[in-house]
DRENVEX-928318 format. One line per 10 residues: their letters; for each residue x, y, z of C-alpha. Coordinates in nm, 3 decimals, always signed. Layout:
<kevos>
a) X:Y:Z | ...
</kevos>
This chain:
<kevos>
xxxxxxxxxx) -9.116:+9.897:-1.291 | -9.280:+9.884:-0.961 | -9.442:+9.592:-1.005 | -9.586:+9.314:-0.775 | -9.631:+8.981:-0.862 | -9.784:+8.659:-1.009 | -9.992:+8.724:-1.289 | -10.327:+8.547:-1.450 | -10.563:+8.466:-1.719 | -10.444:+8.550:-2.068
xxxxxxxxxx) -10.538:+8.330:-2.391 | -10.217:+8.144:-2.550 | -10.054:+8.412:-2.812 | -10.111:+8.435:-3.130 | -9.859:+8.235:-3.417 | -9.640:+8.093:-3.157 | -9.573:+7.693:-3.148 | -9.605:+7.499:-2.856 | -9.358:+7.532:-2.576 | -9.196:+7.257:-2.417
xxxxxxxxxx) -9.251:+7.158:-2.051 | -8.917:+7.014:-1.992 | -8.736:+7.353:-2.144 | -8.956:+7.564:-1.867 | -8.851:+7.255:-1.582 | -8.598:+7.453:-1.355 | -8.543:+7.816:-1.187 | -8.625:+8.132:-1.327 | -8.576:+8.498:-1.240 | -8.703:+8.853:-1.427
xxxxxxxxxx) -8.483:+9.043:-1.510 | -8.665:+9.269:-1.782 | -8.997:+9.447:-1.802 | -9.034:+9.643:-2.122 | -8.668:+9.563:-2.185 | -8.613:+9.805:-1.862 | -8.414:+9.610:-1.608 | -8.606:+9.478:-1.337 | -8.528:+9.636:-0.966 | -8.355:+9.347:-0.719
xxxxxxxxxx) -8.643:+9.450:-0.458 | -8.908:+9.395:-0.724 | -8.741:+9.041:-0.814 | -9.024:+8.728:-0.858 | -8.869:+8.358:-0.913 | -9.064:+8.095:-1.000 | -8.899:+7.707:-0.977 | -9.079:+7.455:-1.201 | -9.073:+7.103:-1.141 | -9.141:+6.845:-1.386
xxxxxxxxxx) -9.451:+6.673:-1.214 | -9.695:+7.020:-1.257 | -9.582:+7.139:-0.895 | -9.345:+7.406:-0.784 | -9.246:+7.713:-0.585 | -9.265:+8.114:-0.619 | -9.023:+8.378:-0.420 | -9.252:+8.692:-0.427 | -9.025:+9.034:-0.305 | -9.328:+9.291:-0.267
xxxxxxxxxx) -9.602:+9.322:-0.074 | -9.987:+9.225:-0.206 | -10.187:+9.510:-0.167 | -10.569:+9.434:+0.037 | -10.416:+9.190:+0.185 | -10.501:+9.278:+0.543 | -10.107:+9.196:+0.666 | -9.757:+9.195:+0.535 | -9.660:+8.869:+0.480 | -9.315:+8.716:+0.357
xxxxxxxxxx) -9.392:+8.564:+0.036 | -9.075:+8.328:-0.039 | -9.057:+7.995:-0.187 | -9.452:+7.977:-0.222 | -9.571:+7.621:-0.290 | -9.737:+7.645:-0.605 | -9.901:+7.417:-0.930 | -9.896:+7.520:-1.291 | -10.015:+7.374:-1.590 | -9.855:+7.450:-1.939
xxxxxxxxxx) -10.078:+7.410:-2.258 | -9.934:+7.548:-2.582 | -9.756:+7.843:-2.502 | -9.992:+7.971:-2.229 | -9.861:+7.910:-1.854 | -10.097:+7.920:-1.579 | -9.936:+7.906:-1.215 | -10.165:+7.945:-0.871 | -10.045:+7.902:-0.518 | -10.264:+7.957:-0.147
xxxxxxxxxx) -10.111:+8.070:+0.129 | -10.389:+8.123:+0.414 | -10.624:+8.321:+0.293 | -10.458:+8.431:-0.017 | -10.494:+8.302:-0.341 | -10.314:+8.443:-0.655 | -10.311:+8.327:-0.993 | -10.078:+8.405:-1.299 | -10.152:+8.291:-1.671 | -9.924:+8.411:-1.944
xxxxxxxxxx) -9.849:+8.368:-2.247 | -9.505:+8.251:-2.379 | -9.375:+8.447:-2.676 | -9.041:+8.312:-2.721 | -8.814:+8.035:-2.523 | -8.485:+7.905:-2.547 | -8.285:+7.716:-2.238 | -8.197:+8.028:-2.067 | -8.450:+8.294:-2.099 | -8.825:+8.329:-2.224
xxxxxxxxxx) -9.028:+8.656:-2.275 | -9.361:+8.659:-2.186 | -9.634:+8.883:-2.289 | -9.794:+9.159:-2.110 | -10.028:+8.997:-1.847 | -10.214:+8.995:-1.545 | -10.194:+8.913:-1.169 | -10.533:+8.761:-0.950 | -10.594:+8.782:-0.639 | -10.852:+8.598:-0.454
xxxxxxxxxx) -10.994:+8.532:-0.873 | -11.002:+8.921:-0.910 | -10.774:+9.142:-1.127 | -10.504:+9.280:-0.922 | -10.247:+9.416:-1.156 | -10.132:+9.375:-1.481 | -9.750:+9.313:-1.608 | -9.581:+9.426:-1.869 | -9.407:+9.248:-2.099 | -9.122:+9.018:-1.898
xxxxxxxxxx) -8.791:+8.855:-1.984 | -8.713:+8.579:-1.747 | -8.375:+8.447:-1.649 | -8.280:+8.067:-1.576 | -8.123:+8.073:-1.272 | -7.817:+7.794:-1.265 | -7.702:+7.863:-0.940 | -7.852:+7.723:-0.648 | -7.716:+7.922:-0.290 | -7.940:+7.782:+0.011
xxxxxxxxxx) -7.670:+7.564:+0.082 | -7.346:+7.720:+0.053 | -7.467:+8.016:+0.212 | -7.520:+7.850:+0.609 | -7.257:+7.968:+0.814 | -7.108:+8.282:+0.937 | -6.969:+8.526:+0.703 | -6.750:+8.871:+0.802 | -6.784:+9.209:+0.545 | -6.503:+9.308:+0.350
xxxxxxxxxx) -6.614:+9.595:+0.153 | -6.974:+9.778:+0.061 | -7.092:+10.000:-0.239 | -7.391:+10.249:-0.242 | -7.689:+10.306:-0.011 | -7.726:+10.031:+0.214 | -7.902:+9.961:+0.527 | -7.578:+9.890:+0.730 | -7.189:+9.934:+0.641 | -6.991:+9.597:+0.609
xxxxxxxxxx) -6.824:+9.630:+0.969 | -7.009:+9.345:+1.035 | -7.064:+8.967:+1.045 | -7.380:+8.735:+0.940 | -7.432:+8.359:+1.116 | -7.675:+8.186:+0.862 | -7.843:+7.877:+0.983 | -8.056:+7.616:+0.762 | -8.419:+7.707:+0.978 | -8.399:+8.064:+0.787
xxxxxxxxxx) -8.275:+8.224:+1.044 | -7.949:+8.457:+1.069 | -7.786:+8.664:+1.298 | -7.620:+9.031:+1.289 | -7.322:+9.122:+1.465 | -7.170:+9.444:+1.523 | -6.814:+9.436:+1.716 | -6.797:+9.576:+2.055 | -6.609:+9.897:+2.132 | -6.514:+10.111:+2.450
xxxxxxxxxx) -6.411:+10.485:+2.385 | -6.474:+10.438:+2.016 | -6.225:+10.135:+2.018 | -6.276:+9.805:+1.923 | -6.251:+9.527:+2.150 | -6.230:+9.233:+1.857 | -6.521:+9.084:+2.064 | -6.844:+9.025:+1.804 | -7.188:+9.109:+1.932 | -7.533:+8.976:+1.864
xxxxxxxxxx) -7.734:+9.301:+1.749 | -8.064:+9.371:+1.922 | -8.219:+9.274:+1.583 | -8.574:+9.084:+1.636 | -8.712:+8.863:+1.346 | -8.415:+8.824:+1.117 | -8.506:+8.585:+0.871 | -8.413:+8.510:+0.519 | -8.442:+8.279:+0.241 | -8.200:+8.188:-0.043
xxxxxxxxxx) -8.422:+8.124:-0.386 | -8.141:+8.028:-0.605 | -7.921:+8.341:-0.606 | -8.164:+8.546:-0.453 | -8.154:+8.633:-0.108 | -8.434:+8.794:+0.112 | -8.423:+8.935:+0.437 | -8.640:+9.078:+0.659 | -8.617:+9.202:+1.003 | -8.706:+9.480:+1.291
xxxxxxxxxx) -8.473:+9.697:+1.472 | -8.664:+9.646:+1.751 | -8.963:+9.418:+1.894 | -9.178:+9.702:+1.816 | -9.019:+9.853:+1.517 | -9.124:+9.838:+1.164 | -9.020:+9.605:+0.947 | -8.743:+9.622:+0.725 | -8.667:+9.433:+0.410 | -8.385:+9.406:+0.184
xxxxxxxxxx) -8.305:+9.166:-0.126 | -7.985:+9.097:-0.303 | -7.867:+8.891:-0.624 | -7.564:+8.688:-0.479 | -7.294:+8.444:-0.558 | -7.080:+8.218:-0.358 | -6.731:+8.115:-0.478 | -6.542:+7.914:-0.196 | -6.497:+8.152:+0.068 | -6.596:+8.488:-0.107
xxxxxxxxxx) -6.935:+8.595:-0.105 | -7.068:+8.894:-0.300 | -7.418:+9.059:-0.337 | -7.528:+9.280:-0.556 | -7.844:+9.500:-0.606 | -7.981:+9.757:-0.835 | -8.190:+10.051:-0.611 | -8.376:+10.317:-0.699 | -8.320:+10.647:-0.482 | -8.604:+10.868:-0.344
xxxxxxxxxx) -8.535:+11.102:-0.637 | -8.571:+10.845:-0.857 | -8.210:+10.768:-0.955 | -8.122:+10.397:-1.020 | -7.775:+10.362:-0.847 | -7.573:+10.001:-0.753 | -7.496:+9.879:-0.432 | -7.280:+9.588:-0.358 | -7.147:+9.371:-0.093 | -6.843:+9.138:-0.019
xxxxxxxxxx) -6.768:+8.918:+0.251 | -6.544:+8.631:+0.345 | -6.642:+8.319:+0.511 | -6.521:+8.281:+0.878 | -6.714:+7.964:+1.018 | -6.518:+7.620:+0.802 | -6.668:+7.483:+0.475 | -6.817:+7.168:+0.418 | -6.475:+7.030:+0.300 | -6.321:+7.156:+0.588
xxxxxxxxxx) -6.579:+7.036:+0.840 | -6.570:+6.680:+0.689 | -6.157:+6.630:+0.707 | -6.157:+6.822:+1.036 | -6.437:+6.695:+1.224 | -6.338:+6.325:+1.287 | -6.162:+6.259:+1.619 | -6.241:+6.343:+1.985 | -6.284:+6.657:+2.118 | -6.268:+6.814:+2.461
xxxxxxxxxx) -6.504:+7.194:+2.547 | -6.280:+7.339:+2.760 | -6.410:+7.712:+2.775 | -6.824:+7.862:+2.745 | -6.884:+8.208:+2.724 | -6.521:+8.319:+2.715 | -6.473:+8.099:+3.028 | -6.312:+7.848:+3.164 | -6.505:+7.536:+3.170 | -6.439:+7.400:+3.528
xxxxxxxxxx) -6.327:+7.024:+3.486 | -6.627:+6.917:+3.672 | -6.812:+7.042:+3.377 | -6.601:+6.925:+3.039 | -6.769:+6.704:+2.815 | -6.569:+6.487:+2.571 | -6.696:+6.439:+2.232 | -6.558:+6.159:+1.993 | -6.691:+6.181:+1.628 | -6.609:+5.867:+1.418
xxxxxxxxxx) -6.629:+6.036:+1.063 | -6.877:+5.816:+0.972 | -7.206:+5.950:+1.111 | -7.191:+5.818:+1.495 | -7.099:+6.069:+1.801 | -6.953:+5.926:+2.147 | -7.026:+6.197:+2.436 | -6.875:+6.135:+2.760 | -7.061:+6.429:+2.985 | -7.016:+6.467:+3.383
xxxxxxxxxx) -7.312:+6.351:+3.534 | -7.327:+6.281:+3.925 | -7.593:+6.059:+3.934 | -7.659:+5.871:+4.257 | -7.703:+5.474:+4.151 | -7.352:+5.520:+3.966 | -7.482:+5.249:+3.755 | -7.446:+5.488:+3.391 | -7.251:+5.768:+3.628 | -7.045:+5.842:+3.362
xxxxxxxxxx) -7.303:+5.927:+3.083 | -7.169:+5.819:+2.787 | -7.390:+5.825:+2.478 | -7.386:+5.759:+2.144 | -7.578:+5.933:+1.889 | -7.605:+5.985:+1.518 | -7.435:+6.364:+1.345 | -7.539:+6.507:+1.026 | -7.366:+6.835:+0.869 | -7.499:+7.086:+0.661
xxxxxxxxxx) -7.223:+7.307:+0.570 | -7.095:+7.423:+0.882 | -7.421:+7.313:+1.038 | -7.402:+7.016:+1.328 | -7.709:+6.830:+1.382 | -7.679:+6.529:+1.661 | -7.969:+6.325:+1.785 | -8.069:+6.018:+1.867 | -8.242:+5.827:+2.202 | -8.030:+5.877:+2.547
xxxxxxxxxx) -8.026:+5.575:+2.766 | -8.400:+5.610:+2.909 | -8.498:+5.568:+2.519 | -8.630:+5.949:+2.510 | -8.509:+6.179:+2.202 | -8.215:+6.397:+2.225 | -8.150:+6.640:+1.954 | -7.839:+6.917:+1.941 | -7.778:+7.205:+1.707 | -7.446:+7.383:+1.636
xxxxxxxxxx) -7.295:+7.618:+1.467 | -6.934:+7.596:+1.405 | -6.792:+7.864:+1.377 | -6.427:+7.867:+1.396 | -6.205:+7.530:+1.301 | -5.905:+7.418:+1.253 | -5.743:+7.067:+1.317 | -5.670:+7.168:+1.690 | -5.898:+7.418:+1.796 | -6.340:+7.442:+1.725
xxxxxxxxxx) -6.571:+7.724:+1.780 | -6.913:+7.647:+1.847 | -7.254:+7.800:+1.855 | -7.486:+7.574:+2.091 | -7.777:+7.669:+2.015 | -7.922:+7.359:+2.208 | -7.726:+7.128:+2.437 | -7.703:+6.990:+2.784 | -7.645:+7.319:+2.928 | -7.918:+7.577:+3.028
xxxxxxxxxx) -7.902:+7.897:+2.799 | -7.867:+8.208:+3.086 | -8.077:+8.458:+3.029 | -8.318:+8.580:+2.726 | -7.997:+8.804:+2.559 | -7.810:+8.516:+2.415 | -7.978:+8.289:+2.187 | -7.690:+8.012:+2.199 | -7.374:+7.874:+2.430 | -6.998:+7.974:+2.290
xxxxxxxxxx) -6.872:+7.631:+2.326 | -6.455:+7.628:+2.222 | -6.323:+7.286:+2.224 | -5.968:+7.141:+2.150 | -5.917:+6.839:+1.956 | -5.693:+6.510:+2.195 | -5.491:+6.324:+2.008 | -5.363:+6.126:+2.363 | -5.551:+5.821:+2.477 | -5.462:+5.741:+2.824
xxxxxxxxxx) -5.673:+5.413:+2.875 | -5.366:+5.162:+2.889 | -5.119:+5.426:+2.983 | -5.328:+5.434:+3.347 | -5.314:+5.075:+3.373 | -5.083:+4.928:+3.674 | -5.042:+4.550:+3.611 | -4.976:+4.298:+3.849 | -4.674:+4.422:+4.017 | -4.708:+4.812:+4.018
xxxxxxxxxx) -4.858:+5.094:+4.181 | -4.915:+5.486:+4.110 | -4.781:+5.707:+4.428 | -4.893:+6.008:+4.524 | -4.578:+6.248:+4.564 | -4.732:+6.619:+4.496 | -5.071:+6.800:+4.517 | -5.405:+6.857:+4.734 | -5.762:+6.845:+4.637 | -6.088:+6.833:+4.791
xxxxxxxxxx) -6.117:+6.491:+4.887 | -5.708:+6.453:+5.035 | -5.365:+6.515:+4.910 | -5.099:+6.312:+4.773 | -5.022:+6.022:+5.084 | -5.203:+5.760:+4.905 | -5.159:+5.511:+4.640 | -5.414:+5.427:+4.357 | -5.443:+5.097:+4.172 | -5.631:+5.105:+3.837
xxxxxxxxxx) -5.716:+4.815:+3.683 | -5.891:+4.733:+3.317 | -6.229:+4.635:+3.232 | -6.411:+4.372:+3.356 | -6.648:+4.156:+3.175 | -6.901:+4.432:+3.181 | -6.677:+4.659:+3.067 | -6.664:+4.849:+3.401 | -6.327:+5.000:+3.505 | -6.243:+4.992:+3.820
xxxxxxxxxx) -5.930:+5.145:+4.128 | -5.871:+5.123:+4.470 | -5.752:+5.418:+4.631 | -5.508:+5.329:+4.958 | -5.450:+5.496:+5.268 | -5.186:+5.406:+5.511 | -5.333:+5.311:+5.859 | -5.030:+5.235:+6.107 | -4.734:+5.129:+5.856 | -5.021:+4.916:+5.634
xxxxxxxxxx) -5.191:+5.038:+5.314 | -5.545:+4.964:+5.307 | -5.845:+5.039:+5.075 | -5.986:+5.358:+5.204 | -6.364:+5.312:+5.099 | -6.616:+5.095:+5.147 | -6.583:+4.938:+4.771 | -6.328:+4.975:+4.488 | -6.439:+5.268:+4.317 | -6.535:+5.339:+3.917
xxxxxxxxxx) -6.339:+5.520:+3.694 | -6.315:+5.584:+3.249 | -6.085:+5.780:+3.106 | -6.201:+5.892:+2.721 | -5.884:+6.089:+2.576 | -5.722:+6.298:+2.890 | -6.019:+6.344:+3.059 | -6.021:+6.107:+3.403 | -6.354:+6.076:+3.553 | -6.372:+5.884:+3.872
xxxxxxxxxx) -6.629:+5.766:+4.137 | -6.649:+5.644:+4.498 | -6.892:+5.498:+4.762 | -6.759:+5.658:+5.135 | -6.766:+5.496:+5.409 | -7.040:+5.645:+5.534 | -7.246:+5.510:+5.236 | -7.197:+5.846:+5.029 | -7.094:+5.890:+4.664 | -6.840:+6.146:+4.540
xxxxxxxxxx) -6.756:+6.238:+4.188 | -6.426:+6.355:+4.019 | -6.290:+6.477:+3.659 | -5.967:+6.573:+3.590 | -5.714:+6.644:+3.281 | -5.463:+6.436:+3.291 | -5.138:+6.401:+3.142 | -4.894:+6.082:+3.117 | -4.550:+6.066:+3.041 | -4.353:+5.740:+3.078
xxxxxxxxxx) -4.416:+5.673:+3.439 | -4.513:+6.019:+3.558 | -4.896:+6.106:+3.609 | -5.015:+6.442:+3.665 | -5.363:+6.556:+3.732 | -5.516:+6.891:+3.687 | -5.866:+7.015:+3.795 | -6.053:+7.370:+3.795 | -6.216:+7.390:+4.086 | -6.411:+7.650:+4.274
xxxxxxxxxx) -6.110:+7.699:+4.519 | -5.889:+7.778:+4.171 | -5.644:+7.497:+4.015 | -5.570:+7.157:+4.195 | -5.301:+6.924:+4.081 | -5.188:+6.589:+4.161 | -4.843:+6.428:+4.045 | -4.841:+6.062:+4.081 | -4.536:+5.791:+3.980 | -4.576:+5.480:+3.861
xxxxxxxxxx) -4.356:+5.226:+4.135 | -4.356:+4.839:+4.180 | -4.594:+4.747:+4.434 | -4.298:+4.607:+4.649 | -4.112:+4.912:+4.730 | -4.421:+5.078:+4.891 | -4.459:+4.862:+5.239 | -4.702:+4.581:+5.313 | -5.085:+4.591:+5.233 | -5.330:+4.517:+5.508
x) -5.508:+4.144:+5.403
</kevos>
């Protein structure tokens, strides 16, 4: 049974009809040699497509090689004449060949005869007789995500105290969960792993990867199935006494499905926490998905000009599973292109893996940002609005740049769409406009960004959250000093004294 893979050269079988190519069109696993089942780590599937092209997944090693290579989904042609099936794929150097010779076919399995393997156009190996499998199932997809172990049979290379982020490049992740004194903490890990790839061949799933930069590598395939939210894989082994024993897995999924991420997704979105801290409100980012493949970012960005100070950009989202792909060109026409994970969601509350963003990754021992965001339902953009004949009035708070003795006017739009306030001082019993211009501000959900020219010809730059209620204001800002807050009343402009001309 230790077998290793594609076959070649054999003429077409004697007293057998010819086999049709669209019946062989599809995905195929063995499962029998000599009518002795096949180990799962000495799996081959092939995938035939109709135009003479298609793919191999190969689970052992070619021997004179010169390297261990990872043999999955193989690019391949074939040709079909008769009954005999010839199949040959390159990969570098390597060139292997397989032609068989069909005995018997029907839509879901066909038996070929004993054959043989070439490599490089020289006899490698032979096979014995083989029962193939159609494989119906098709896993790559439903697989992407992050998935938590529930329960593990037989000889394994790890229990199921664990958790497994699959993303679509074919690369995965392996948690372990963080303990002190033997204890858990409930805080999930990122294992030292290096490599940690895998591919999903219909139900077939291989993995390889090293303990260690250094280590050897370590392989390990499973037959799987996905239902929902369960996951389970299964495997036949063979012990180093040479018992055949089972071994199983089962996990649940923990990161949304593609159902959930499509009814949860839509609507705007504030990151309020990275790394299992607060984001300071200087550094929130808003982010406003339309459900219909278009993203609205409002970021804080302090650049001097103020003439795009507030950053907002639109760009196009794709999902894949819970997968988030966003790109598109920022405002100087260069690409921008941001992958997540997400891995928790509900309809108040996301969990995401950044694994590229607009925020430097720290260090070489996390591969990605831990973004958690909370969904706004409150739009403040009238709400903030004074009118003609009313004012908001400071009556509570300090910050950085003054406390509550002023007054600030915010008016809508103009007809570029700029917003713009005057903040007031009083100067001997008159309010006047304390800068040198009225200053910019946008609000996008609760978020309040603001900015001002001094005086002196300098620009500052403010976010805060912001709540409204009837005609009571309150700010609230993370700073580096701790929390500032701000409450504000909405008055008429008449009962607050005169206004210098």
């Amino acid at each position: 049974m230790a077998i290793l893979t594609l076959f070649a050269a054999c003429k077409p079988h004697p007293n057998v009809g010819d086999v049709d190519k669209a019946t062989l069109v599809g995905r195929w696993k063995v499962v029998l040699q000599d009518n002795q089942p096949v180990l799962t780590d000495n799996r081959i599937v092939f995938c035939f497509n109709a135009d003479g092209t298609g793919t191999q997944t190969l689970a052992a090693d070619l021997n004179n090689v010169g390297e261990k290579a990872w043999y999955v989904e193989q690019r391949l042609k074939y040709t079909l004449e008769g009954n005999a099936l010839h199949t040959q794929w390159m990969n570098s150097s390597v060139v292997l060949e397989w032609l068989a010779s069909i005995t018997s076919m029907t839509d879901q399995q066909f038996v070929v005869a004993p054959s043989r393997v070439l490599l490089q156009t020289e006899p490698l190996s032979d096979m014995p007789q083989s029962t193939w499998q159609r494989v119906s199932e098709d896993y790559r997809d439903d697989i992407i995500g992050l998935w938590e172990g529930t329960s593990h049979v037989g000889i394994t290379y790890g229990d199921h105290n664990h958790r497994w982020l699959y993303t679509p490049s074919g690369q995965y992740f392996y948690y372990s969960q963080d303990s002190v004194d033997g204890k858990g903490t409930g805080k999930w890990v990122i294992s030292e792993n290096s490599l940690n790839e895998y591919d999903v061949d219909g139900d077939y799933l291989a993995c390889r990867w090293k303990q260690t930069e250094d280590a050897k590598e370590d392989r390990e395939f499973w037959d799987i199935t996905i239902n929902d939210k369960n996951m389970s894989w299964s495997a036949l082994r063979q012990a180093a006494d040479g018992q055949l024993f089972n071994a199983s897995f089962t996990m649940r999924r923990v990161s949304p499905t593609s159902s959930e991420m499509e009814t949860y997704l839509p609507g705007k979105w504030v990151a309020y926490m990275i790394d299992g801290k607060p984001l300071p409100t200087n550094e929130k980012s808003v982010h406003t998905f339309d459900g219909h493949g278009a993203v609205y970012y409002t970021i804080s960005d302090t650049v001097k000009d103020m003439s795009e100070w507030h950053n907002q950009l639109k760009l196009n989202y794709s999902t894949n599973g819970d997968y988030l792909v966003e790109k598109g060109l920022d405002k100087n026409g260069n690409m921008v292109q941001w992958r997540s994970s997400v891995a928790e969601m509900n309809n108040s509350e996301m969990l995401f893996y950044a694994f590229s963003s607009m925020r430097d990754i720290e260090g070489d021992d996390q591969p990605y940002h831990e973004i958690r965001l909370q969904k706004i339902n409150a739009d403040y953009r009238q709400m903030i609005l004074c009118g003609k004949d009313s004012i908001w009035k400071g009556v509570d708070g300090e910050g950085k740049y003054g406390d509550y003795h002023h007054l600030w006017e915010y008016q809508d739009a103009d007809a570029t769409g700029t917003c713009r306030y005057i903040y007031y001082s009083n100067v001997d019993g008159k309010w006047q406009n304390d800068d040198a211009e009225p200053g910019k501000y946008m609000v996008d959900g609760n978020w309040l960004a603001t900015g001002w020219k001094e005086q002196t010809g300098e620009y500052n730059y403010e976010w805060w959250d912001i709540e409204i209620v009837g005609d009571t204001m309150k700010w609230s800002g993370i700073r580096e000093d701790g929390l500032n807050t701000f409450t504000l009343v909405k008055v008429p402009k008449s009962s607050v004294g005169p206004f210098r001309e």
